[in-house]
C-alpha positions, -999 to 999 in steps of 0.1 A, spaced: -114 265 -411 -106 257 -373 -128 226 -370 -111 215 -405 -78 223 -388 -86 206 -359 -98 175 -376 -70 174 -396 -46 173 -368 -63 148 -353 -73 123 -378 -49 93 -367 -60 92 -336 -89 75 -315 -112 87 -292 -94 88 -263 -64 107 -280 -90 138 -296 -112 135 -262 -77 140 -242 -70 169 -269 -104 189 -267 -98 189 -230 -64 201 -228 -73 230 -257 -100 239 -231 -82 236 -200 -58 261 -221 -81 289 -217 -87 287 -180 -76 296 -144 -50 265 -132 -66 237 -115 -99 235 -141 -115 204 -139 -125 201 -176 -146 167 -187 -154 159 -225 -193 154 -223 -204 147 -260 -187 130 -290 -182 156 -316 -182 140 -353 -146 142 -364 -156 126 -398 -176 155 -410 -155 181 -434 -181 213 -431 -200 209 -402 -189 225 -373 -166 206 -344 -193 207 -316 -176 198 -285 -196 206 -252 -177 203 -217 -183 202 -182 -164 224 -162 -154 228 -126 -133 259 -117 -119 264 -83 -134 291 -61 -163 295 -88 -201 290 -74 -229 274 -89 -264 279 -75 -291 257 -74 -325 248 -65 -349 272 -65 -345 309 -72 -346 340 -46 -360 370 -52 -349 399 -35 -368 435 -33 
């Protein structure tokens, strides 16, 4: 019922409009400053399926590690 909501709400608008959307539901649930970046094209046409949208965040004063791994004792 949310992605058919969502779809709904959105279904005059173009990409940029629902991309700009997505991002700013996202950046909703986050700490201020919250880089948040659309990274797929969900399919807004589709009435079951669900509304796949997958994001790239970057949140200030959050870590990422990379590389190889450590092992401690």
């Amino acid at each position: 019922m949310e992605a058919l909501s969502r779809r709904i709400e959105e279904r005059n608008e173009d990409d940029t409009e629902r991309k700009k959307f997505l991002e700013g539901q996202v950046k909703e649930y986050n700490p201020p400053g919250t880089d948040v970046e659309l990274s797929n094209k969900p399919d807004w046409s589709a009435s079951e399926a669900p509304l796949a949208a997958e994001f790239d965040l970057k949140v200030p004063g959050w870590v990422a590690i990379s590389g190889a791994g450590r092992c401690f004792p």
